[in-house]
C-alpha positions as CSV (number, residue, x, y, z in Angstrom):
1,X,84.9,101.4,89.1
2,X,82.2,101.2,92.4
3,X,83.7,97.0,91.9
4,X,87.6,98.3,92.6
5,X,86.8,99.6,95.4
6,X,88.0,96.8,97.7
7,X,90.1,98.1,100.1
8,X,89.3,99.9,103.5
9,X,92.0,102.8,103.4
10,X,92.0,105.0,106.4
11,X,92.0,109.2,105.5
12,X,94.3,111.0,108.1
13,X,95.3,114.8,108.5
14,X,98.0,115.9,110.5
15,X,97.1,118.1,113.9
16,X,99.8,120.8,115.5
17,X,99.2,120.7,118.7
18,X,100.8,123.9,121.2
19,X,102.8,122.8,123.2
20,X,104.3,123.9,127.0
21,X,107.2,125.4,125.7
22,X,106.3,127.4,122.8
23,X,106.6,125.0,119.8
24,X,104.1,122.3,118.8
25,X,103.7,118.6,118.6
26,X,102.1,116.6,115.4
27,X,99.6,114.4,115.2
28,X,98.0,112.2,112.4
29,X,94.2,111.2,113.7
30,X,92.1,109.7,111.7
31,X,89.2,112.0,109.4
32,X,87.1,108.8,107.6
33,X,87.5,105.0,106.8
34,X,86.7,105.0,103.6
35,X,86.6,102.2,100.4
36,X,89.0,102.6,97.4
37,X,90.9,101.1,95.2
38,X,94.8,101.0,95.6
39,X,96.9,100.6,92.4
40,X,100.6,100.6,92.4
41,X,102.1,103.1,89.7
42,X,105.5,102.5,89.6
43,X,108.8,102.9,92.2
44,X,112.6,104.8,92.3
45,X,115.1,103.7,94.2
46,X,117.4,106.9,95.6
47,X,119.9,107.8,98.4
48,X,118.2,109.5,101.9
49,X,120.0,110.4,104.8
50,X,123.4,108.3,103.1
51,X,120.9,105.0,102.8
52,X,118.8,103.7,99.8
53,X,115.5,104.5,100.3
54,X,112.8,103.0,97.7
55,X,109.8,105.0,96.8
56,X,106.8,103.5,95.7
57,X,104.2,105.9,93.7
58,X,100.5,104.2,93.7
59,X,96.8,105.8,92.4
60,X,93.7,106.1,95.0
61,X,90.2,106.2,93.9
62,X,87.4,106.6,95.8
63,X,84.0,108.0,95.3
64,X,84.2,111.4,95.6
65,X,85.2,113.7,99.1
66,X,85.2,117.1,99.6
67,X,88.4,118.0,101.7
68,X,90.9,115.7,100.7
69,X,93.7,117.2,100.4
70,X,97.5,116.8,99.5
71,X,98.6,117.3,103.1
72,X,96.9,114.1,104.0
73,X,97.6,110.6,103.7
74,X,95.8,107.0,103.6
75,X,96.7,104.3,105.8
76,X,96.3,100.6,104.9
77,X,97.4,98.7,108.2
78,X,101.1,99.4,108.2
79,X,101.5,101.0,104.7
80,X,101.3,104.7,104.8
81,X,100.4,106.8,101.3
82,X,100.8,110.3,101.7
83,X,98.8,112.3,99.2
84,X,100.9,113.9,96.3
85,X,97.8,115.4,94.6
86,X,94.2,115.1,94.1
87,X,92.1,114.8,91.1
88,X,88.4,115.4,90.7
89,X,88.2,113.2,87.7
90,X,85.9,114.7,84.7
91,X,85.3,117.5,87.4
92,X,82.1,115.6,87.8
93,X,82.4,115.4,91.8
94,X,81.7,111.5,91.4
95,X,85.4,109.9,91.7
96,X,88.3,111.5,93.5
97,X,91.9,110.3,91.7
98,X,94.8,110.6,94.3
99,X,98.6,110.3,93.5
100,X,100.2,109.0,96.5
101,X,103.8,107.9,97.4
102,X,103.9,105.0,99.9
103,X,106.2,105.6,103.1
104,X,107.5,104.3,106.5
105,X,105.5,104.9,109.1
């Protein structure tokens, strides 16, 4: 697997930020560069906001990381994969498995 791990995918969470009048503003920033492999899954095609939207599922894995988390996502330049789930694979804590759907920015 260490031989997969080609690609430099960039780990974001989302910030709320307060705001002046009450609410909040979100923010992804950016929590590790990290190297992983990136392995398309499979994709749907289905109807958003009266348009056709296609929906691309992929697998992550990377070596393992404590903190990643579902509300994240990995960015590969433009492409966006927001984390679906996370598995600790053979609960070993050597490789981290992540189900992610990719998305427009």
């Amino acid at each position: 697997m260490p031989s997969d791990l080609r690609h430099r995918l960039v780990l974001e969470q989302i910030v709320r930020e307060a705001d002046e009048g009450g609410g909040f503003t979100e923010n992804w920033v950016e929590v590790a560069t990290l190297a992983a492999s990136l392995r398309p899954l499979g994709g749907v095609e289905r109807f958003e906001s009266d348009r056709l939207t296609g929906i691309v599922t992929h697998e992550v894995a990377l070596r393992y990381r404590p903190g990643v988390v579902p509300a994240m996502r990995f960015r590969h330049g433009a492409r966006v994969f927001h984390v679906l789930s996370v598995i600790d694979v053979e609960e070993r804590k050597r490789w981290l498995k992540c189900l992610c759907e990719e998305r427009d920015l």
